[in-house]
Backbone and ligand atoms as CSV (ligand in chain L), in Angstrom:
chain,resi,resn,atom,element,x,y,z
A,1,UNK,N,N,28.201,-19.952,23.340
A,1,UNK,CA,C,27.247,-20.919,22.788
A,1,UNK,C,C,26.997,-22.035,23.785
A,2,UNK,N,N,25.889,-22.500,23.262
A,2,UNK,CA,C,25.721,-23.976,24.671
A,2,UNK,C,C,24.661,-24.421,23.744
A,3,UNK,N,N,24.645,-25.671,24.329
A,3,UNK,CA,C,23.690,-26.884,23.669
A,3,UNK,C,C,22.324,-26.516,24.472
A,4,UNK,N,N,21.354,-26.791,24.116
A,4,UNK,CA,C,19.869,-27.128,24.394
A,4,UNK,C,C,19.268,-28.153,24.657
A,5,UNK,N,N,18.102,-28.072,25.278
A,5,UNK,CA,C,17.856,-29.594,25.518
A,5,UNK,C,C,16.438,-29.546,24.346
A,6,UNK,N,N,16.600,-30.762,23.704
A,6,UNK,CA,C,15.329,-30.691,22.511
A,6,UNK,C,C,14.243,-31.517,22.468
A,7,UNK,N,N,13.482,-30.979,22.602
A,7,UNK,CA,C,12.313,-31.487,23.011
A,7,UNK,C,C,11.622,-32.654,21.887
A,8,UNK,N,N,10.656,-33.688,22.581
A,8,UNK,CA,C,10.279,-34.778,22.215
A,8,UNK,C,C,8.932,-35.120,21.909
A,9,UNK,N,N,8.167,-36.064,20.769
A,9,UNK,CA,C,6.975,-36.450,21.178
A,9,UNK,C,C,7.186,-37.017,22.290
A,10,UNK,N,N,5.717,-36.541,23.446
A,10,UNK,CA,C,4.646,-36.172,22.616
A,10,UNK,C,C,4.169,-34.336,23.020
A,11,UNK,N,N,5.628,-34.190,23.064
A,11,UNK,CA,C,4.810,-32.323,24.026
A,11,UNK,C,C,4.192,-31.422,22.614
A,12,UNK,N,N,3.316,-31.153,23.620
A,12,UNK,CA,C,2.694,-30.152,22.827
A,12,UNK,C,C,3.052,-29.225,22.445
A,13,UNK,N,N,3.942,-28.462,22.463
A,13,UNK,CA,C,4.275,-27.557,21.673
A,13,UNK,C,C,4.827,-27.553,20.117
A,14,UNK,N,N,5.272,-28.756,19.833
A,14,UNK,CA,C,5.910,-29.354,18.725
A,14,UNK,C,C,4.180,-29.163,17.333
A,15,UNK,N,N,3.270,-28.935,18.029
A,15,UNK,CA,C,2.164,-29.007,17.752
A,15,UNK,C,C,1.709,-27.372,17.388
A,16,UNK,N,N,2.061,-26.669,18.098
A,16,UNK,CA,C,2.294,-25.202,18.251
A,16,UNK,C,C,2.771,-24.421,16.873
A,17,UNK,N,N,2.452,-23.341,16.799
A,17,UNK,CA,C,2.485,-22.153,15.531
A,17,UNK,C,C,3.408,-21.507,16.085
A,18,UNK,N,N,4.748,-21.426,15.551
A,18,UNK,CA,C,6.001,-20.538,15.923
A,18,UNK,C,C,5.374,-19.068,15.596
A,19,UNK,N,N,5.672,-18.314,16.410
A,19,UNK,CA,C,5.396,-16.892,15.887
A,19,UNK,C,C,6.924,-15.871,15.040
A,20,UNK,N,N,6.564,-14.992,14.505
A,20,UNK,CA,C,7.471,-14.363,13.180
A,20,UNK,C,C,8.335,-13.871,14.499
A,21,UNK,N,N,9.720,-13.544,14.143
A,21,UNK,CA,C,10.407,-12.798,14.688
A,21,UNK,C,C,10.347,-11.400,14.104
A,22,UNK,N,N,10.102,-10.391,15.227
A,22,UNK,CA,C,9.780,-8.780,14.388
A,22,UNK,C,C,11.563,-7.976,14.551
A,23,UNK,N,N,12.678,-8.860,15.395
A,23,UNK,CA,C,13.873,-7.685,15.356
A,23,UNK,C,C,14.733,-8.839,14.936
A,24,UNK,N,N,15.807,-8.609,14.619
A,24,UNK,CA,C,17.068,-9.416,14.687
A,24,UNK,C,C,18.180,-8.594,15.462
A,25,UNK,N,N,18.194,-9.140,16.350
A,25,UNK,CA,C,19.446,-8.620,17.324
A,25,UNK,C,C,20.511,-9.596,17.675
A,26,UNK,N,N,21.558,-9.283,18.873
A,26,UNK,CA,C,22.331,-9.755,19.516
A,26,UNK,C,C,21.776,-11.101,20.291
A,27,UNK,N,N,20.854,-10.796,20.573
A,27,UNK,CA,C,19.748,-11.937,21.715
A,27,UNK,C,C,19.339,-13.372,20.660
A,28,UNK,N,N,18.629,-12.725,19.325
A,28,UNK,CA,C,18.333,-13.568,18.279
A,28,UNK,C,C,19.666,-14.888,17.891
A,29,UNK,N,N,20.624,-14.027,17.528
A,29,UNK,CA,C,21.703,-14.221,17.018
A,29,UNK,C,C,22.329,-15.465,18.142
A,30,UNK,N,N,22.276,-15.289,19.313
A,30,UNK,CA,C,22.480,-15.578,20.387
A,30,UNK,C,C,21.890,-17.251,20.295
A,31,UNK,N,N,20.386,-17.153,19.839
A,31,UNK,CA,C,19.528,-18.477,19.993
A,31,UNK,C,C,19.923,-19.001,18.840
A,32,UNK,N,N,20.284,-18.405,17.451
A,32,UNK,CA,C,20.635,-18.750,16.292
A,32,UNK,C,C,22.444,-19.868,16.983
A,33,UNK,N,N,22.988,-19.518,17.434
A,33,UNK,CA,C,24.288,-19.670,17.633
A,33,UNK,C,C,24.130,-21.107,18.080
A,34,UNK,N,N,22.991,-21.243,19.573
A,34,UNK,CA,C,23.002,-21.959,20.535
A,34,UNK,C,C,22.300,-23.452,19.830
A,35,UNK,N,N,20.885,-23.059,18.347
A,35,UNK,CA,C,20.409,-23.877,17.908
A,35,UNK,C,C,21.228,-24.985,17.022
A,36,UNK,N,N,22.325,-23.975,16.712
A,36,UNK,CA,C,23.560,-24.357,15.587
A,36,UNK,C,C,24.224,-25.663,16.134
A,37,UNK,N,N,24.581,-25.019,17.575
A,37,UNK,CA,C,25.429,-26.200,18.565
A,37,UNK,C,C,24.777,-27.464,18.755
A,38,UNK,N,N,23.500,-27.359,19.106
A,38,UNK,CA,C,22.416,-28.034,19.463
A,38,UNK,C,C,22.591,-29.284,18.381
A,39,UNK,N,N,22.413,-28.217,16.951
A,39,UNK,CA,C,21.830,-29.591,15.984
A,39,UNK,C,C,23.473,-30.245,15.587
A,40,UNK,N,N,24.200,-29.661,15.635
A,40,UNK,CA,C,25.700,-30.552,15.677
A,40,UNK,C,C,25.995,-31.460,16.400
A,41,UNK,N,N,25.668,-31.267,17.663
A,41,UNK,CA,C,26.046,-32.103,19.177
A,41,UNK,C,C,24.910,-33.460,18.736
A,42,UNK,N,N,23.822,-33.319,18.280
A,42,UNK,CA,C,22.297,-34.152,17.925
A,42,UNK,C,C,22.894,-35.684,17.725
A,43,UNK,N,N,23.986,-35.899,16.635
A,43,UNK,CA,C,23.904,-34.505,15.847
A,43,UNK,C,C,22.680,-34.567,14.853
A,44,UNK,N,N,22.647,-33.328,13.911
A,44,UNK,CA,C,21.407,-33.820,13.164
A,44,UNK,C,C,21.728,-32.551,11.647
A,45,UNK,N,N,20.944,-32.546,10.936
A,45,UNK,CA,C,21.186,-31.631,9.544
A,45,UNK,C,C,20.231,-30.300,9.646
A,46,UNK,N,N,19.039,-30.859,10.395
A,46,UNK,CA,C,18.357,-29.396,10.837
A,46,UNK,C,C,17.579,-28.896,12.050
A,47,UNK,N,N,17.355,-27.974,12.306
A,47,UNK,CA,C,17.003,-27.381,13.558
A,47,UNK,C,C,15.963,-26.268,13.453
A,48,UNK,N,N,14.441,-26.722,14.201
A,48,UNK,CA,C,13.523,-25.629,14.071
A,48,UNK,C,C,13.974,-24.870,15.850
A,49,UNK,N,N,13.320,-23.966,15.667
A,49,UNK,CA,C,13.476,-22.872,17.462
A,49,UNK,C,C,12.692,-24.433,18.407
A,50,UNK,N,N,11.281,-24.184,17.838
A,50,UNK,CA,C,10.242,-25.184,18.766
A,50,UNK,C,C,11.192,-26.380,19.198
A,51,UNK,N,N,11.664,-26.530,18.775
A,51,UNK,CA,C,12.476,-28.037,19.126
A,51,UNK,C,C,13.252,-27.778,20.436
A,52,UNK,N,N,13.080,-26.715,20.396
A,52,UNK,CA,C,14.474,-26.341,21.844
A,52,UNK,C,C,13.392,-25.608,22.463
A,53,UNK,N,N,11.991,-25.634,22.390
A,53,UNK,CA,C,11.165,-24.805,23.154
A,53,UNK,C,C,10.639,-23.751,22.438
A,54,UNK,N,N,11.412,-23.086,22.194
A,54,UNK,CA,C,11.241,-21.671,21.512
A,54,UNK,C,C,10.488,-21.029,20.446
A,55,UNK,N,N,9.178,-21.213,20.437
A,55,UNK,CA,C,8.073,-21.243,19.241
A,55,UNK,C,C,8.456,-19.733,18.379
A,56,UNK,N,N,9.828,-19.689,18.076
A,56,UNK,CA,C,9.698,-18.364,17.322
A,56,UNK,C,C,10.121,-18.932,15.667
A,57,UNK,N,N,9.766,-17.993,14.736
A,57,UNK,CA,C,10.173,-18.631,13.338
A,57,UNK,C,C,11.862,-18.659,13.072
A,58,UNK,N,N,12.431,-19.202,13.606
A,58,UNK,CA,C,14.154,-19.431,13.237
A,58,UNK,C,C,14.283,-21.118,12.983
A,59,UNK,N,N,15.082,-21.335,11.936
A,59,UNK,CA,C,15.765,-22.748,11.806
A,59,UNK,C,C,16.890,-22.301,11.358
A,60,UNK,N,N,17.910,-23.440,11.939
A,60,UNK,CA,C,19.316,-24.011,11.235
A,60,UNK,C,C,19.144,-24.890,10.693
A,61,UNK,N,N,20.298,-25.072,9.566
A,61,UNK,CA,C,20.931,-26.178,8.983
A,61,UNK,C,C,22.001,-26.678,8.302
A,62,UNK,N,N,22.571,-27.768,8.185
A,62,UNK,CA,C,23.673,-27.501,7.275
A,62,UNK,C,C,23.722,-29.032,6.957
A,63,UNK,N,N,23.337,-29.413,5.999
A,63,UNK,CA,C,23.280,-30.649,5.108
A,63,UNK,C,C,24.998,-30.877,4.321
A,64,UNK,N,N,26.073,-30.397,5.049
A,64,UNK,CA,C,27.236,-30.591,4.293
A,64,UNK,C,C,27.701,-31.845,5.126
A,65,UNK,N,N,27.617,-32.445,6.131
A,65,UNK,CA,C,27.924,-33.811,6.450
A,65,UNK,C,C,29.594,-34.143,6.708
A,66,UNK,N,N,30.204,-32.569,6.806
A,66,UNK,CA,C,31.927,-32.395,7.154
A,66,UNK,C,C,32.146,-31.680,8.061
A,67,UNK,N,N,32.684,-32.097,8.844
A,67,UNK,CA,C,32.870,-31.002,9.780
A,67,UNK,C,C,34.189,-29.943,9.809
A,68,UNK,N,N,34.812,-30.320,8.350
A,68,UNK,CA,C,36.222,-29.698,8.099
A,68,UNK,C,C,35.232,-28.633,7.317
A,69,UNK,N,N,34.208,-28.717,6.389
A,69,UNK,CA,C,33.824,-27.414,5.900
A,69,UNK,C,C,32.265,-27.271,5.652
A,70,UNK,N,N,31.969,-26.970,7.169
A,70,UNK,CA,C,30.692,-26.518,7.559
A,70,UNK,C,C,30.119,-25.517,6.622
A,71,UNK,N,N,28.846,-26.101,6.442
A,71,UNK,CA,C,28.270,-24.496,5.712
A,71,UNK,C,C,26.823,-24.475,6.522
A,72,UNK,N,N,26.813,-23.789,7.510
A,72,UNK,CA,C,25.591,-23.479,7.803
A,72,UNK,C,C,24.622,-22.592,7.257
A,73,UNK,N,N,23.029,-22.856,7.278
A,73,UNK,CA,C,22.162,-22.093,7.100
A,73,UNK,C,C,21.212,-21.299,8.289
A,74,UNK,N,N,20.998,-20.187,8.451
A,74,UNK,CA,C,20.013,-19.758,9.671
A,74,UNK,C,C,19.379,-18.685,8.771
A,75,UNK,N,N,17.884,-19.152,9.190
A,75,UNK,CA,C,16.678,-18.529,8.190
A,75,UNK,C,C,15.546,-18.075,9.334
A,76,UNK,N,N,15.272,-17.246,9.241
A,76,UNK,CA,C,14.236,-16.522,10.122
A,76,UNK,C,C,13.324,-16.019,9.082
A,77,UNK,N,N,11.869,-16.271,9.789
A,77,UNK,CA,C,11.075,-16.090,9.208
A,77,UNK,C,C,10.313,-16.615,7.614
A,78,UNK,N,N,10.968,-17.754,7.710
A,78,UNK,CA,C,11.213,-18.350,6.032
A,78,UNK,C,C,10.092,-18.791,5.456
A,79,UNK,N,N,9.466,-18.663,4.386
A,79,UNK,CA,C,8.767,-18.866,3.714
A,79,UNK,C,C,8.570,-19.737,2.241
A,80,UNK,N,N,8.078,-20.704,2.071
A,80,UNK,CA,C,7.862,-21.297,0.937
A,80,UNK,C,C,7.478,-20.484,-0.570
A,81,UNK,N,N,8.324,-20.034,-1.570
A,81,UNK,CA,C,7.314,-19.239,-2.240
A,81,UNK,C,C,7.564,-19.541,-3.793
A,82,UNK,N,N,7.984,-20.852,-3.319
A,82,UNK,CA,C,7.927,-21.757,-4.943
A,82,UNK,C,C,8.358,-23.180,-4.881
A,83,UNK,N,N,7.684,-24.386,-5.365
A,83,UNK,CA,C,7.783,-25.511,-5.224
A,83,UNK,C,C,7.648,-26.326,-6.540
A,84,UNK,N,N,8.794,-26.953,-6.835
A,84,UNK,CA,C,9.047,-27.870,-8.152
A,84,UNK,C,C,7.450,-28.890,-8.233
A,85,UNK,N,N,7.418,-29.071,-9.256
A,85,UNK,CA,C,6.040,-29.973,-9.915
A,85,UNK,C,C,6.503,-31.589,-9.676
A,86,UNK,N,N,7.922,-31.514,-10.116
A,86,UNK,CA,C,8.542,-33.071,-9.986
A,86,UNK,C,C,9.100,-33.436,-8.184
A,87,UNK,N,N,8.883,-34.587,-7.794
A,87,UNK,CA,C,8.829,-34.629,-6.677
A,87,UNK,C,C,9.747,-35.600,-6.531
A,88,UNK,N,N,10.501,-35.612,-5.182
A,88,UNK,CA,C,11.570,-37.297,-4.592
A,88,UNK,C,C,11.174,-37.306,-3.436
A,89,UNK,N,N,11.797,-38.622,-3.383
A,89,UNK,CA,C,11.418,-39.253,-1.678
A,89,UNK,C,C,12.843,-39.596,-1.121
A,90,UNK,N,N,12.678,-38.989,0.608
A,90,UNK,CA,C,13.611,-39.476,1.308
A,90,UNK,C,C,13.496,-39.963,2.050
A,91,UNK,N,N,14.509,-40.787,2.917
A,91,UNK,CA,C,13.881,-41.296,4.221
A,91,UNK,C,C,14.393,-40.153,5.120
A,92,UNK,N,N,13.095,-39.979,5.684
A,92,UNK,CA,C,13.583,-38.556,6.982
A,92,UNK,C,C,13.255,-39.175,8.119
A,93,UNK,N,N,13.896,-38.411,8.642
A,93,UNK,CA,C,14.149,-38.475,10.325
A,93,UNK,C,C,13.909,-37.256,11.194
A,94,UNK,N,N,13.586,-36.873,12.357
A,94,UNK,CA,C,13.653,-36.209,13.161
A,94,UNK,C,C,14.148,-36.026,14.547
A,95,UNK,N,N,14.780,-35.214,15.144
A,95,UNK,CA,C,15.358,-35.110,16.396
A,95,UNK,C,C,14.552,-35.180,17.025
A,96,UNK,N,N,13.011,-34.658,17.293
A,96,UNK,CA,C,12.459,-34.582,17.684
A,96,UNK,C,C,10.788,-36.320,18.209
A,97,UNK,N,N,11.171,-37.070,17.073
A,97,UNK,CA,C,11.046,-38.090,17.198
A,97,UNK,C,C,12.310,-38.862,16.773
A,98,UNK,N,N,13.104,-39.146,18.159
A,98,UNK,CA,C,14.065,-40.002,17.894
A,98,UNK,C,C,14.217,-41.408,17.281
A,99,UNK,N,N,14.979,-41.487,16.785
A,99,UNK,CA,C,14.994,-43.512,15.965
A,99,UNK,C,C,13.826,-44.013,15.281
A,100,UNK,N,N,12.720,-42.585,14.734
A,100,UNK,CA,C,12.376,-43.020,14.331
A,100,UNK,C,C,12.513,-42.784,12.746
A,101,UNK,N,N,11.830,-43.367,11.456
A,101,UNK,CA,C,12.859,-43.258,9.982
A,101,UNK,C,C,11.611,-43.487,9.067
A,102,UNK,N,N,10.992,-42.712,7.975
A,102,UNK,CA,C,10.283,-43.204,7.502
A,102,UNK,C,C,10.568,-42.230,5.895
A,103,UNK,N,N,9.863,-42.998,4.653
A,103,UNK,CA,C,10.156,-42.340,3.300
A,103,UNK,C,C,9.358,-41.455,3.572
A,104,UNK,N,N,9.333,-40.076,2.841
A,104,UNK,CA,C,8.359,-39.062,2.485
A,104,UNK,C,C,8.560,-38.581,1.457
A,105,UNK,N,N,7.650,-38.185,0.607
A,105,UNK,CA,C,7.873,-37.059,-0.448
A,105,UNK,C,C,7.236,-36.120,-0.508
A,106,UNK,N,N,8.064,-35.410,-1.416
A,106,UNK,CA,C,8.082,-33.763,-1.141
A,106,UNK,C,C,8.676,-33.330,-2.822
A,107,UNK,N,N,8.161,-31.746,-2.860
A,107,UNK,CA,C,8.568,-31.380,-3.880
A,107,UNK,C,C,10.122,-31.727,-4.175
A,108,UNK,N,N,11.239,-32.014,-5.287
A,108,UNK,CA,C,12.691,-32.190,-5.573
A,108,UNK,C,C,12.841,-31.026,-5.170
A,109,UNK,N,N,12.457,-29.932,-5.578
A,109,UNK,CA,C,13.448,-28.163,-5.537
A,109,UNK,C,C,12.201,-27.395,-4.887
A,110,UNK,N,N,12.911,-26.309,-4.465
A,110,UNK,CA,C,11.965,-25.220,-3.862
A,110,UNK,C,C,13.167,-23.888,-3.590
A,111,UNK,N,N,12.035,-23.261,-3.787
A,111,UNK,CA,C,12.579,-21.567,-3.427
A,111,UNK,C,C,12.253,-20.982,-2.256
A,112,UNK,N,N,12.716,-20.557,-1.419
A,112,UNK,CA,C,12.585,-19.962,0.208
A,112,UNK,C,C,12.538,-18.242,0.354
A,113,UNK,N,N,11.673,-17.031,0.685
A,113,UNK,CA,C,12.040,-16.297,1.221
A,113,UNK,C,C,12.576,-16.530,2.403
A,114,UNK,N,N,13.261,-15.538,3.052
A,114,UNK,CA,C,13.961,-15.304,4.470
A,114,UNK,C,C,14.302,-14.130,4.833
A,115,UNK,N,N,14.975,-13.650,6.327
A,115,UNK,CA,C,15.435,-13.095,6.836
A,115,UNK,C,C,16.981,-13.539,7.419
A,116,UNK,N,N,18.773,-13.001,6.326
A,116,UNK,CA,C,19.234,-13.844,7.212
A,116,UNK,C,C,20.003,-13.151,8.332
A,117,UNK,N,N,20.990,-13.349,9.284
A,117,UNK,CA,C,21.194,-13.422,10.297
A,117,UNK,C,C,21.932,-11.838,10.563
A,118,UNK,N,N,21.733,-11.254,9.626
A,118,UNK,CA,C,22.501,-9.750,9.567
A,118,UNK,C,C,20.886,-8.671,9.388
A,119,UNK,N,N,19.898,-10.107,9.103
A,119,UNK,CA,C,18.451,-8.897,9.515
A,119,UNK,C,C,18.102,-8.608,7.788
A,120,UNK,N,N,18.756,-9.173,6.763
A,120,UNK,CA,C,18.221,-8.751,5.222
A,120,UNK,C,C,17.940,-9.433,4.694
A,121,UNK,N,N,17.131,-9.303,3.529
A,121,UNK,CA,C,15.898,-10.574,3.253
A,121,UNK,C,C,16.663,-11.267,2.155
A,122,UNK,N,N,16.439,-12.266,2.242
A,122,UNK,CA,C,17.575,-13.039,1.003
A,122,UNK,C,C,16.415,-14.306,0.359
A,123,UNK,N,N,17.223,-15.209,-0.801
A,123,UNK,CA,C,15.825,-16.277,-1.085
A,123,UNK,C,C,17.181,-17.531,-1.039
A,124,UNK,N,N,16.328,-18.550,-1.029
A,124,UNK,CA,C,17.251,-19.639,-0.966
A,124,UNK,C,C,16.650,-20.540,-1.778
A,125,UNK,N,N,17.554,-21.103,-3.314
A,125,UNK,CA,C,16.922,-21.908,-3.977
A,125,UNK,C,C,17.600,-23.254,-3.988
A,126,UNK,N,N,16.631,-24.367,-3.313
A,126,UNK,CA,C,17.243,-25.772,-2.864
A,126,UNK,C,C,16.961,-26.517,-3.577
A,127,UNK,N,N,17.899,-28.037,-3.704
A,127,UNK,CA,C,17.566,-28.768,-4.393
A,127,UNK,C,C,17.590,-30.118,-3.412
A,128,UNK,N,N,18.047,-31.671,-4.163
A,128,UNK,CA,C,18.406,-32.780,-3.303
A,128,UNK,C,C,18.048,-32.533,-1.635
A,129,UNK,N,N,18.949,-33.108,-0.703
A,129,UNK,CA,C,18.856,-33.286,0.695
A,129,UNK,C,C,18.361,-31.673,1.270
A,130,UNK,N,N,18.741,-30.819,0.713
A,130,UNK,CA,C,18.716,-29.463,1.446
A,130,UNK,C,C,17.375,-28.602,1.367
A,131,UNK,N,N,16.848,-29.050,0.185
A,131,UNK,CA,C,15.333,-29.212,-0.548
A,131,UNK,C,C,14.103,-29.900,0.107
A,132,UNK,N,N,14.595,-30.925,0.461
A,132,UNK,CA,C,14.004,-31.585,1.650
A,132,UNK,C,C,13.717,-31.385,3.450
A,133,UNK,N,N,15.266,-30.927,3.301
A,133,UNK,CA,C,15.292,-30.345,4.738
A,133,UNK,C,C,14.805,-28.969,5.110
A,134,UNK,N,N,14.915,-27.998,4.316
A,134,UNK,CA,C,13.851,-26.805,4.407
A,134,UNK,C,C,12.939,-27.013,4.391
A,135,UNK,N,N,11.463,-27.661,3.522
A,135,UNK,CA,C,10.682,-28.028,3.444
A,135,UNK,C,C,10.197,-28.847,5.186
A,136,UNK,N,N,11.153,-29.684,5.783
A,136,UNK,CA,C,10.854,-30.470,6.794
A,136,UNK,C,C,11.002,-29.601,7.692
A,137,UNK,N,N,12.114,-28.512,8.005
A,137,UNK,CA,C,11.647,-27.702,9.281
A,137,UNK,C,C,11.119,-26.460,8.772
A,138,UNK,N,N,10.376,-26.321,7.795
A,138,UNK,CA,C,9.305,-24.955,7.709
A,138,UNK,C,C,8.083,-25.623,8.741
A,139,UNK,N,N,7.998,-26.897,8.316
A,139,UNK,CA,C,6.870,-27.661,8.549
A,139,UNK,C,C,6.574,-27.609,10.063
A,140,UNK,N,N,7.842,-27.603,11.096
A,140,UNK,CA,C,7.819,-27.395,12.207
A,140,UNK,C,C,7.242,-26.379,12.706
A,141,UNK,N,N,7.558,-25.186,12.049
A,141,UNK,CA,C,7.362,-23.726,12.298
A,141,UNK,C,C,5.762,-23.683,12.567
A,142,UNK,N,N,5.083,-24.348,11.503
A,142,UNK,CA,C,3.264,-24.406,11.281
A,142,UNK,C,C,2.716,-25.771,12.284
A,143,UNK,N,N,3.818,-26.172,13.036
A,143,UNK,CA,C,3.478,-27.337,14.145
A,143,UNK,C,C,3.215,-29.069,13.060
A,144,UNK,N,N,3.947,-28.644,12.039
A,144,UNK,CA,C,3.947,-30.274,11.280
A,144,UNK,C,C,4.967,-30.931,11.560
A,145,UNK,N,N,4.624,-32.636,11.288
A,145,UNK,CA,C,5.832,-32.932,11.633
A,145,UNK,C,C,5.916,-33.811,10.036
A,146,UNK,N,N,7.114,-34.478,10.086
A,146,UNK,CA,C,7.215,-35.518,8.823
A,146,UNK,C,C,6.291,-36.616,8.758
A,147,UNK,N,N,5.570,-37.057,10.198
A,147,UNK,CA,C,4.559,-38.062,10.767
A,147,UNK,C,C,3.378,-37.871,10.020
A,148,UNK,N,N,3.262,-36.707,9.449
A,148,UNK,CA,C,2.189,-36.684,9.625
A,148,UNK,C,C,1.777,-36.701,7.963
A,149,UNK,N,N,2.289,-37.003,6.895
A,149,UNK,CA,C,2.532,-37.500,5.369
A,149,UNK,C,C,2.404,-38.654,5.542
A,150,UNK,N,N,2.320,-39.558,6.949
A,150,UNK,CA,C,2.681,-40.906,6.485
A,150,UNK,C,C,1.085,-41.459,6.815
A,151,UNK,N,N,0.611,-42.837,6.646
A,151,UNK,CA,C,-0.876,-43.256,6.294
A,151,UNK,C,C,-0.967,-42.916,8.053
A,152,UNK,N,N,-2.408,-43.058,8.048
A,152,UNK,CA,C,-3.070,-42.654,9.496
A,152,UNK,C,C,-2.258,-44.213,10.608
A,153,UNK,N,N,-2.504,-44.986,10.110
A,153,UNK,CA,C,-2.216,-45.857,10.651
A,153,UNK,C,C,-0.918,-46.349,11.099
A,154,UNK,N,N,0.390,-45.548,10.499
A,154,UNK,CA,C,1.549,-45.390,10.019
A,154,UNK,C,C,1.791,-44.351,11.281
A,155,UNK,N,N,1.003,-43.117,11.694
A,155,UNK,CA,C,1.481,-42.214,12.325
A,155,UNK,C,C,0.748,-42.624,13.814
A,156,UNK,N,N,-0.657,-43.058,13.373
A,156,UNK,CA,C,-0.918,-43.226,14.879
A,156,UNK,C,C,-0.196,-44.380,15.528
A,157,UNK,N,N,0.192,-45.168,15.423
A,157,UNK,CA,C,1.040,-46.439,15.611
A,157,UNK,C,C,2.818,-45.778,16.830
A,158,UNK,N,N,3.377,-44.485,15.688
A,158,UNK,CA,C,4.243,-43.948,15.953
A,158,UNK,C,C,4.316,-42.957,17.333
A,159,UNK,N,N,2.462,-42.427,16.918
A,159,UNK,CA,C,2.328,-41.449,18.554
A,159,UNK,C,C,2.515,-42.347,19.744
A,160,UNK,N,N,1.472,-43.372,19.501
A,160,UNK,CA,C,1.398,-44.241,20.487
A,160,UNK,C,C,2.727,-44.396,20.970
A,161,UNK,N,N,3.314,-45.266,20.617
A,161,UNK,CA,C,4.688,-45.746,21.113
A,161,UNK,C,C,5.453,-44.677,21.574
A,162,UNK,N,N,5.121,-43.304,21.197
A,162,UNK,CA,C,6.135,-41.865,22.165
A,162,UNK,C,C,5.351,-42.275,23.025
A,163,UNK,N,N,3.671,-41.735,23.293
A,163,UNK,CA,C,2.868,-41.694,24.262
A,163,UNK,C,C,3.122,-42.590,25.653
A,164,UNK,N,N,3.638,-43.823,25.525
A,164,UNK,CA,C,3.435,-44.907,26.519
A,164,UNK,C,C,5.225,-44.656,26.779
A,165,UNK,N,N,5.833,-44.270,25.850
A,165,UNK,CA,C,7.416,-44.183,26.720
A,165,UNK,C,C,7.055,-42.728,27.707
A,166,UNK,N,N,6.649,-41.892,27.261
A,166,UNK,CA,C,6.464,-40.603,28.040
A,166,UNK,C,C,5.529,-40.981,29.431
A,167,UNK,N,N,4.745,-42.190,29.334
A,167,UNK,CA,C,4.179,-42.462,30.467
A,167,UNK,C,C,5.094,-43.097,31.417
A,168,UNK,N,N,6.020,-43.568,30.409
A,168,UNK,CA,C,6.814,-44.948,31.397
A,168,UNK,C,C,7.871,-43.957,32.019
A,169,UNK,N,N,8.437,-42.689,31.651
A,169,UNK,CA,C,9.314,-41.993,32.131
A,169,UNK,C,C,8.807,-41.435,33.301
A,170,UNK,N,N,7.248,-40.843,33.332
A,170,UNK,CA,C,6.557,-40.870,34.382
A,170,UNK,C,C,6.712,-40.965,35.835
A,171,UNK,N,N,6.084,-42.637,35.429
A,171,UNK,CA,C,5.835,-43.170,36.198
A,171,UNK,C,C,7.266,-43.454,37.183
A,172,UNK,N,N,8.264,-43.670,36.549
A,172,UNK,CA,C,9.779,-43.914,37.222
A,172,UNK,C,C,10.591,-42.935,37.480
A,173,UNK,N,N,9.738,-41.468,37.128
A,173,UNK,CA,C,10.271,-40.807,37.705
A,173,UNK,C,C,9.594,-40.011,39.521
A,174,UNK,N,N,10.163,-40.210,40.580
A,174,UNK,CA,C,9.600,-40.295,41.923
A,174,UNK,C,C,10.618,-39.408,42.406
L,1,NI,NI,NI,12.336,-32.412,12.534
């Protein structure tokens, strides 16, 4: 296993349509392993592929917040295919836009198809934090981010300020 380096506003790919994974192999399993490390080391609760580059449909996660009894999730190919009527708000965050923190809401519960890591289709029915966090990296997969629920003025404010650090890294870098 090894850590990744995870990518940031404002690259474009974060913007990008992950494509389906058609095998699950040794290789898969492999990026599944490496994304795992990735979002621990972050650390963080979830992990789309795109974030580490990799526009394919895989996320991790594990919203257990112990590191004495990890429960990870790895979902390939996952799909939304039921969403509660009653809704909560969290404050989310992303690895991918660092420090930055804003409320969102989203359905309370939802139901997930998938593919999991042995290649067989399973469903995952979430509730609280974990409910949220599926929902937030499906969103990745279709190139959304959490930014983008929030008022226009709210998100463009947020690009900006990546935009001009990504210039300033730039420029100092010679
Ligand atoms: Ni994210």
């Amino acid at each position: 296993m090894a850590t990744r380096e995870i990518i940031t506003l404002p690259a474009p790919l974060l913007r990008e349509k992950s494509a389906p994974v058609e095998r699950v192999d040794d290789e898969l399993r492999a990026l599944l392993d490496d994304m795992l490390e990735t979002m621990y080391a972050a650390p963080g609760i979830g992990l789309a592929g795109v974030q580490i580059a990799v526009p394919r449909q895989v996320l991790v996660m594990d919203v257990s917040r112990d590191e004495e009894a990890r429960a990870p999730h790895f979902l390939i190919n996952p799909k939304v295919v039921w969403t509660s009527d009653e809704m909560s708000t969290y404050e989310e965050g992303c690895l991918s836009i660092p420090e930055y923190y804003a409320e969102v809401e989203r359905p309370a519960r939802c139901r997930v198809s998938y593919i999991d890591r042995e290649g067989k289709a399973q469903e995952l029915e979430a509730d609280g934090v974990l409910a949220t966090c599926v929902q937030h990296e499906i969103d990745h997969l279709n190139g959304l981010l959490f930014i983008d629920y929030l008022s226009k003025l709210k998100r463009d404010r947020v690009i900006k300020k990546f935009a001009k650090a990504e210039r300033q890294r730039a420029t100092h870098a010679l």
